[in-house]
Structure formats: C-alpha cells, structure tokens
C-alpha positions in Angstrom: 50.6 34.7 78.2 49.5 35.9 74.8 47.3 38.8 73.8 45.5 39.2 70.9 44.6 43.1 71.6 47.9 44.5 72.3 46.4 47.4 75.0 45.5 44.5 77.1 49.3 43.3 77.6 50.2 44.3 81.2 53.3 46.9 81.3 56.8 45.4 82.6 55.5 41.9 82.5 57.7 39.5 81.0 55.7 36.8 80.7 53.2 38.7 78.3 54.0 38.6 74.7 51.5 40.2 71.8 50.3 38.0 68.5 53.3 40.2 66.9 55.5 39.2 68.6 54.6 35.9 67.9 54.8 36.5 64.5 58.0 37.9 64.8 59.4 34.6 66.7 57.7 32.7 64.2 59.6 34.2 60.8 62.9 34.6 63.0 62.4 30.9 63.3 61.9 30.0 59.7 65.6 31.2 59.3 66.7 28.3 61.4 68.6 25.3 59.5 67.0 22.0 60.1 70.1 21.2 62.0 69.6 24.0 64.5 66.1 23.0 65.1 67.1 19.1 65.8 69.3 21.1 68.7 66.4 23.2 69.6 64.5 19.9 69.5 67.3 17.7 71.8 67.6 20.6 74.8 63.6 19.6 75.6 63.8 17.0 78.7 60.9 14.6 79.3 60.0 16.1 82.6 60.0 19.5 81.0 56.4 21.5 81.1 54.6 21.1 77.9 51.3 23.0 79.2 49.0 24.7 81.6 45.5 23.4 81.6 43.5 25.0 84.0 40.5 22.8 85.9 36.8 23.1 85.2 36.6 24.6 88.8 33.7 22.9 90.2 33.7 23.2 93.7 36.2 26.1 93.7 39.0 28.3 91.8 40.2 26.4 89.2 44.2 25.4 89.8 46.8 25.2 87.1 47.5 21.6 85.9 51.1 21.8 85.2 51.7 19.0 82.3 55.2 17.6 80.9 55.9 16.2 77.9 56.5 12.9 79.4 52.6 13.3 80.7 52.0 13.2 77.3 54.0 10.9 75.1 54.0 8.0 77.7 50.2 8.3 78.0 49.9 8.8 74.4 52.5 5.1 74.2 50.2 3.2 76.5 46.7 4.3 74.6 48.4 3.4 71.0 48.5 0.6 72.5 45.5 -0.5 74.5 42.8 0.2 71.6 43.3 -0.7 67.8 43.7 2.5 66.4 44.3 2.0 62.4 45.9 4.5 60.3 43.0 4.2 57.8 40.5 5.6 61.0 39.0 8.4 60.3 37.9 10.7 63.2 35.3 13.5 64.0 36.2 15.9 66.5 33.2 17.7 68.9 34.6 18.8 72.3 37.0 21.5 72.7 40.6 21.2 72.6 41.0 23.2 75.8 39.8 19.1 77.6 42.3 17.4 78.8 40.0 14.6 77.2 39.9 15.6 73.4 44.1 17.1 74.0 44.9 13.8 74.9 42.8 12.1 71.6 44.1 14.3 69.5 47.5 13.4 70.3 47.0 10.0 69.8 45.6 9.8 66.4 47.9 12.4 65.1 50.7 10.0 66.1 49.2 6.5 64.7 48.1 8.7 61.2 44.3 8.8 61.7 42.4 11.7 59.7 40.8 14.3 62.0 37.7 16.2 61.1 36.8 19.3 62.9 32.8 19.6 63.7 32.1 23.6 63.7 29.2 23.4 66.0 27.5 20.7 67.9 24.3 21.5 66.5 25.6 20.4 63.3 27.2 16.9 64.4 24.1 15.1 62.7 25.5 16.5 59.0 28.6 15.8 59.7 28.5 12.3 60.7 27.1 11.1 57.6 29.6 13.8 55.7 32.6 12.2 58.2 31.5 8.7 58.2 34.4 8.2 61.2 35.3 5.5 62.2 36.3 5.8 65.9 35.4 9.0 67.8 35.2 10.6 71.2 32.4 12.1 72.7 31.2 13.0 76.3 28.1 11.3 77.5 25.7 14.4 76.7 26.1 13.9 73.0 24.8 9.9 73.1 22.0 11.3 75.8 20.4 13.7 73.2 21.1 11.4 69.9 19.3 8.5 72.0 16.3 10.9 72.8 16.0 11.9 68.7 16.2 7.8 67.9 13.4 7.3 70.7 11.3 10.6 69.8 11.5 9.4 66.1 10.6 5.8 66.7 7.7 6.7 68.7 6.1 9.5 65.8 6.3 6.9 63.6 3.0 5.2 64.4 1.7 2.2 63.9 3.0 -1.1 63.3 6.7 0.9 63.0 6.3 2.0 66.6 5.1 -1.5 67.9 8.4 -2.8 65.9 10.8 -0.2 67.3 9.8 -0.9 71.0 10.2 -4.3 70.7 13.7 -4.0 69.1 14.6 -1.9 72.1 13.6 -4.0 74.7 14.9 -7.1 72.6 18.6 -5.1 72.5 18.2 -4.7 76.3 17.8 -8.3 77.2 20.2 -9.7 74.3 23.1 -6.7 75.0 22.4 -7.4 79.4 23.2 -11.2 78.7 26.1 -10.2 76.1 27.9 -8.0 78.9 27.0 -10.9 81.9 29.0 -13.0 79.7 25.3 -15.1 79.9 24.6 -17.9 76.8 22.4 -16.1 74.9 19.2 -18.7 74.0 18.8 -19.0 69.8 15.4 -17.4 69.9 16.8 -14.1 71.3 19.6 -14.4 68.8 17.4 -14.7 66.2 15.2 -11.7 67.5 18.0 -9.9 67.9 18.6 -10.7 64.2 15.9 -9.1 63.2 16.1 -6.4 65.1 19.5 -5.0 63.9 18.5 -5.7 60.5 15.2 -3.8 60.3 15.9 -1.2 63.2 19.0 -0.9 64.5 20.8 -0.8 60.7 19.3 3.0 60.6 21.1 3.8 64.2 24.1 2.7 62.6 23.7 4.8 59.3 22.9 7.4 61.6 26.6 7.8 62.8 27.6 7.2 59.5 27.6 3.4 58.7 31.3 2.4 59.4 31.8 3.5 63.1 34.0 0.8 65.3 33.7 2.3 68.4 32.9 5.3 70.3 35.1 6.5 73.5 32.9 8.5 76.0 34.3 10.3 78.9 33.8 12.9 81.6 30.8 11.8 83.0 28.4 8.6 83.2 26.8 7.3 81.2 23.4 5.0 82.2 23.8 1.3 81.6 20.0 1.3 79.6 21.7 4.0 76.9 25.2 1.6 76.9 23.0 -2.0 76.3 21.5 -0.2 73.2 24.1 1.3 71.7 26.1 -2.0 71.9 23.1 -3.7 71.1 22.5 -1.7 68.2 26.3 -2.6 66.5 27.7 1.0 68.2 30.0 0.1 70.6 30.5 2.8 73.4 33.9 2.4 75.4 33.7 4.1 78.2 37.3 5.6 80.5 38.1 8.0 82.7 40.5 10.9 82.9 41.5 13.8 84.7 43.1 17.0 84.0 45.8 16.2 86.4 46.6 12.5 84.7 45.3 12.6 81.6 43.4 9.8 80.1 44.1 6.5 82.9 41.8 4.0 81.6 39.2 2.4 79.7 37.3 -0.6 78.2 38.6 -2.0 75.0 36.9 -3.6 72.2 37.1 -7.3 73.4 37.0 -6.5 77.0 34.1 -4.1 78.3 31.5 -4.2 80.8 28.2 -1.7 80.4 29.0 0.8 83.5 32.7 0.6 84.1 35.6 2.7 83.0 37.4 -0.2 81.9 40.8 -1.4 83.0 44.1 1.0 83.1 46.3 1.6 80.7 49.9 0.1 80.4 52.2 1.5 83.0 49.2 2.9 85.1 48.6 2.0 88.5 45.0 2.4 89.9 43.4 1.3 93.2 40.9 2.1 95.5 41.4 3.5 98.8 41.0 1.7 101.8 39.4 4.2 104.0 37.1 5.6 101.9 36.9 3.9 98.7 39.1 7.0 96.4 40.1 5.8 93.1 43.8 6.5 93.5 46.2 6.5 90.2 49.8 6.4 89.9 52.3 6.6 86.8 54.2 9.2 84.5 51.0 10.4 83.0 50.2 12.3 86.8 50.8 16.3 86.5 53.6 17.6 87.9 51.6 19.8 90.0 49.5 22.9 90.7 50.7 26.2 89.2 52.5 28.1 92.2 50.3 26.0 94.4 52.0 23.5 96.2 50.5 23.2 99.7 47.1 22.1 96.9 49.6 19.8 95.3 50.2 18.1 98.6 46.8 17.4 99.0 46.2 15.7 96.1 49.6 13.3 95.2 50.9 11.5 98.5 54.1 10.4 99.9 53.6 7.4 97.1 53.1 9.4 94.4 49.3 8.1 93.7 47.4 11.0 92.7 43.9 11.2 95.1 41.1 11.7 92.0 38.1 12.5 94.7 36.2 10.0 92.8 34.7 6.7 94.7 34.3 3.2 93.4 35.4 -0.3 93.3 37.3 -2.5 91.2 35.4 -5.8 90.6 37.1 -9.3 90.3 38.3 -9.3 86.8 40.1 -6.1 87.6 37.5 -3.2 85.7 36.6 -0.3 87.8 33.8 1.6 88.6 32.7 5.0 89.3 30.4 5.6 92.0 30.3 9.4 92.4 32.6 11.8 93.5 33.5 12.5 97.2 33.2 15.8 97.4 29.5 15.3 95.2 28.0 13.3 97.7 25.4 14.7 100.2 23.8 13.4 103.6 20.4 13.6 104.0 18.8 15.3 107.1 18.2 11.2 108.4 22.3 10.4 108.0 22.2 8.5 105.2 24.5 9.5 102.0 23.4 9.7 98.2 25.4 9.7 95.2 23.5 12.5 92.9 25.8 11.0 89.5 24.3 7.9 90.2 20.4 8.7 90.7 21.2 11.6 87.2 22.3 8.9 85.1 18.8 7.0 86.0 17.2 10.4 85.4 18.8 10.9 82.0 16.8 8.2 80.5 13.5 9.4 80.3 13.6 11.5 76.8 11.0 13.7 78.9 14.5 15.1 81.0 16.9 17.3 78.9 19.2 18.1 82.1 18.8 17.5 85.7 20.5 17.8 88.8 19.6 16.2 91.9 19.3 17.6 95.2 18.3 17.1 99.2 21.5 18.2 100.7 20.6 18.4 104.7 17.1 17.7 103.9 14.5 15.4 104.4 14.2 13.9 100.9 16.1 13.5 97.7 14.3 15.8 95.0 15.5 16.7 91.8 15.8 20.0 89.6 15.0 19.3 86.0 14.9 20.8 82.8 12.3 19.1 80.3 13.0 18.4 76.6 10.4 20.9 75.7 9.4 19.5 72.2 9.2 15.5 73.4 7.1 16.6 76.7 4.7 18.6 74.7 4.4 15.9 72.5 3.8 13.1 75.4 1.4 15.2 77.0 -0.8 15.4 73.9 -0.5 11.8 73.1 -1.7 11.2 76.5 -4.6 13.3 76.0 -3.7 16.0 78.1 -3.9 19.8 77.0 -1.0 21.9 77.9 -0.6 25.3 76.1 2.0 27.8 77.3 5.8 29.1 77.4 8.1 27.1 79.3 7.7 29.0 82.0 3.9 28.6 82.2 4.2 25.3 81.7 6.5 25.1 84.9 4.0 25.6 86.8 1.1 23.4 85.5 0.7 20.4 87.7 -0.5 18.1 85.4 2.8 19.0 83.3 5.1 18.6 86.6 3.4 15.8 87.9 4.1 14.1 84.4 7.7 14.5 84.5 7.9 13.8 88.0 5.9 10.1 87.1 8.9 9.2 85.2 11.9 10.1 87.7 9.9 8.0 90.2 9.9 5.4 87.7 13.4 5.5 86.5 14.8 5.8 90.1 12.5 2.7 92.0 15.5 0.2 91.4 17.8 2.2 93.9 17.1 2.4 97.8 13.8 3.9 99.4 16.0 7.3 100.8 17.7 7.5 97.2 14.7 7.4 95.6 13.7 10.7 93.9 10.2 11.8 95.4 9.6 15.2 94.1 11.0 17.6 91.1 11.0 21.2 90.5 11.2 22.0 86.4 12.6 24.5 85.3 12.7 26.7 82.0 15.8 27.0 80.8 18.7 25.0 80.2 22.1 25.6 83.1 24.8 27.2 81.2 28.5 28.2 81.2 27.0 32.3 80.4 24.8 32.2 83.6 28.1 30.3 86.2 26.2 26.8 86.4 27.9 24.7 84.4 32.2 25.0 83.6 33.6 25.2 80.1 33.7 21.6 80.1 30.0 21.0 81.0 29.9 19.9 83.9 27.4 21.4 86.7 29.0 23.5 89.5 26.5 22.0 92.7 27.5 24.8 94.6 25.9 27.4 92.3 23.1 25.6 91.8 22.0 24.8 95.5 22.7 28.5 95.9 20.8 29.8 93.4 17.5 27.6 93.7 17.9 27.2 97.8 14.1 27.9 98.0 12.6 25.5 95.2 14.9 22.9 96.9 13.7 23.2 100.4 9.9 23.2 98.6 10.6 19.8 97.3 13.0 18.6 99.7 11.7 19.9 103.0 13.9 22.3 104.8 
C-alpha cells in the first residue's frame, strides 16, 4: 500500500510505504548497473503476482483479483495474435487504467509499438478523435450509445431533404449490414444504395472518428445489434469480446470473422464452454487469476476441480464456434408468474431510442417487467416539440408530466415488441438524474449495482410493476 499523505500511513504496518519512500527506492535503484537489474529482472517467475485488481463489486464486496505475470504476457501473446495490430496504429485511450479491460489494451499495444494517446476527460473525446485520428481503439459500449444518439439527433435537425436522406441511409445500412453479417448475397440494388449511402452519409460518421479508424474493440457490456449493423454499415467496424477481472480479456471477434451480437471466438490457448446445467460461460487457460486476495473459500467457488473459471455469465456458443452473452446469472430475475427475464437483454433494446440516456429494467417478484429510465433531456425536449406537444419545466417537473412519460414509455414498448409478451416492457418510471458512482449506483467501472437500485426506488417499482 502506498500513501500519498504520509499521516494516513498506518503505525507498525509493513506493508505501508509513503510516496518518499518511494522516491527513495526509486534513486537507490538508479545506482544499480544494468547487470544487476538483468538479475533483479531473472528472480521474477511467471506465476509470480504482478497485481491486485479489485472487482467492480456489483452484487457485493469487491474481492481482490490476484494477477501473475504469466496472466499477463500469455494473454497479451495470444491477443498479438488474434487481431492485426500494426506498429504504425495509433491509439486513443478513454477508460481508466484501473479496468482490467484498458490494463490489458494497454499492454498489448505497448508491446507490438502502437502510439497511445491519453483522452483527459470523456466529454472531450469528440476533439480528440479528430486531433488523434487512431486507428484502432477500445471503448465500452456507453461511448458508441451516446455518439450514435449525437449522429441521429443531428441527422434529424437537419431538415428537409437532408433528414429524408439520412433516414433512408440508416435503414439502407440496416438491411445491407443484417445481410452482410447472415453471410446473405446482397442483391446489386442494395449494393448500389448502400453506395450511395456511405458516400454522401456515412463518409461524415467516419470523419467523425477521425477518418482512418480500422476497428473499434468494445467491451464490458452489450452492445444492441441495431447500433453494431450501423456502425459496420457505416465503414466503423465494432469488434466486440469479453473479459473479466479474474481472466483478463478471453475473447473476441476479429476483423474477417464477426457476427453483430457475439463476443467473438476465444483467444489462442483459451478454453471456453458453456455449462451443461445451466448454460455458465466457463473459461479455462493461464490468463485465469490466481485467486481471491486472502479469500480462498470465494476462490473455490469460482475456479473448479478443472480449473475452468465459473464467469456467472449465461449464453451459447453457435455452430461456427462464436459465443454469446445472454445475461448474467446472478442479473436475472423471476417474475411473480415464474417466468425469468434477462434485464441486459431488454436494456440493450432500450438503449436505442435516443429518447433513453440510461435505463435499468425492473419487475423482480412482480407482476410485470417495467423499466426505470433516465431521458436524454435535450433530444426529448426536442421530440416533444416536433410533435407538437408543449412541455416546459425542470427535469423533475417534467418527470411527472404524462404526456412526457407516456412519450418515452411509447418507444420502450416499441423497441421491446420483438421479445416475448412477459419480457415485454409495459410501464416506465423516469427519472431526473443520471445513476452515478458519487451517489453508490453505479461501480468505478460503470456498471449499475441492481441491488442499490431496487433498494432505493422499491416504491416507484412496485407503482409500475405491481407489488
């Protein structure tokens, strides 16, 4: 452990050193020939612990991930290569170095030589994309939800004969990307429309992101397959994979080899399959942890006899071996009538309207599936006025006007009619504000903590759920 105010460091603990002393370490290490350091260099073993990465804690305390430095290299080994990463690249960084995710990206395109630019604050990634121009980047799917909202929210203010052009390209990329990814002969007239399309629309999506982008790698969450079909569509591929803190980065789709929805296919000396009893995504391989800090009865839980490593995420692998996500186990919910939904699933679906900023979905013991939503403010006010209907007011006024909530609540019915009658969501509950990390519903990593939320907002759920 190391402090940075030196009254904070605990009295006779060993473990706690101060910034000076790490100075100190550091300048009695300069002194060190280059012959000592090889030596220093040659006592570290492979299965030697490299770090401690602690987990978001969603459903609970979050656990030390104990990490070696065989976790590491062999995943960074197998990545290298799996996806054609070019010393040229260049690379703009936006997620914290603390994720397993962007830890593990960072290690691999500091060892095949790519340049790696730092982005200060996400509100600024806009500037520096066209500063950047990367070529290959990682980005969880939050970042793709909001830029696809600005393209949409943009298209639509332009008016006109733009507007009527913009739709159709988007519902042109949908059909020629679906037929793309089903591996369908696409007919020449949608080629050519597609043509067009990506010539006088979808050219500006790819200056957006700087105008030499090869591929995107998204992680840590879903991403809906309408965003995916127009991002590919558009020239921008998105790659999605799938990681955890406790095996780092285990697979993903490549370049030449992706479906819309899946996290690809695993790595090079990975092992994934899906359990037999209840459909777990288990992984095996030397990128699994070593184990919990001081924790091993949790560590028993979680890597059996085998050595698979139980993710608590559900899915299926399809015939041409690429997996899918479903939700995760201990996510899932039962409805008062016995039947089981998959909240990730019905988000995703959510997260498409540019109406819906953040959702979560609820119904846990109840009668119905509802959902708690936070509006994009600026786009609803905007809709709403197009439409012809007046709604003045704070957020929190505007919460509870029912022509506002019965607009929102129009497009999650919509977005959510493909999926079966008891998934369907019937009812929503907006909500003001954004969930944050500052008020305990979301982690450091972004991702919602259910628990929290059901807690918190137990009576608006059983008003729009029935209790």
């Amino acid at each position: 452990m190391v402090f940075f105010d030196e009254d904070a460091v605990l009295q006779n603990d060993n473990r706690a050193l101060t910034l000076s002393d790490i100075e100190r370490r550091g300048e009695e290490t300069d002194k060190i020939d280059s012959q000592s350091f090889e030596n220093l260099l040659e006592k570290i073993e492979a299965e030697d612990l490299a770090t401690i990465i602690y987990t978001s804690g969603t459903t609970g305390e979050p656990k030390g991930v104990m990490l070696t430095h065989e976790n590491f290299t062999s995943n960074v080994l197998a990545i290298s290569k799996g996806l054609p990463i070019r010393t040229s690249d260049r690379s703009l960084a936006v997620l914290p170095l603390s994720h397993i995710f962007e830890r593990t990206v960072f290690y691999v395109l500091c060892a095949n030589g790519v340049s790696i630019y730092f982005c200060a604050a996400f509100e600024q990634i806009a500037t520096y994309l066209s500063e950047v121009r990367p070529t290959i980047m990682s980005a969880v799917p939050r970042l793709f939800e909001q830029v696809y909202h600005k393209i949409i929210k943009k298209g639509k203010a332009a008016g006109g004969w733009k507007t009527s052009l913009f739709n159709w390209a988007l519902e042109v990329g949908q059909e020629y990307w679906e037929a793309k990814d089903k591996h369908e002969s696409v007919s020449p007239v949608l080629a050519l429309k597609h043509s067009i399309a990506s010539r006088l629309v979808f050219s500006k999506w790819r200056e957006g992101v700087g105008g030499r982008l090869r591929f995107f790698v998204s992680g840590g969450a879903p991403l809906s397959r309408k965003l995916s079909n127009a991002f590919w569509a558009a020239g921008i591929p998105v790659l999605q994979g799938y990681g955890m803190t406790e095996a780092c980065v285990t697979s993903a789709n490549r370049p030449d080899d992706s479906k819309v929805g899946s996290i690809g296919t695993p790595f090079e000396g990975i092992e994934m399959k899906i359990a037999e009893k209840d459909g777990e995504i288990l992984v095996r391989g030397k990128n699994v942890m070593l184990g919990y800090l001081n924790k091993p009865e949790e560590t028993a839980k979680v890597i059996d006899e085998d050595g698979f490593y139980h993710t608590g995420d559900v899915g299926y692998q399809d015939e041409d071996g690429h997996f899918f996500i479903t939700d995760r186990l201990k996510d899932l919910f039962k409805l008062s009538n016995g039947k089981y939904v998959a909240p990730q699933q019905v988000e995703s679906l959510l997260k498409q309207s540019s109406l819906v900023s953040q959702t979560v979905v609820v119904g846990s013991g109840r009668k119905q599936v509802g959902a708690l939503i936070v509006p994009d403010w600026e786009t609803l006010k905007q809709t709403l006025k197009e439409e012809g209907i007046a709604a003045q007011g704070s957020p929190e006024e505007l919460c509870e006007n029912p022509y506002v909530v019965k607009r929102v609540q129009r497009d999650a019915i919509e977005y959510t009619r493909e999926l079966n009658d008891y998934e369907r969501v019937k009812r929503i509950y907006l909500l003001p504000r954004e969930f944050s990390i500052d008020k305990g519903e979301m982690t450091p990593t972004l991702k919602i903590k259910r628990g929290v939320i059901d807690d918190k907002y137990e009576e608006a759920i059983d008003e729009i759920c029935g209790s």
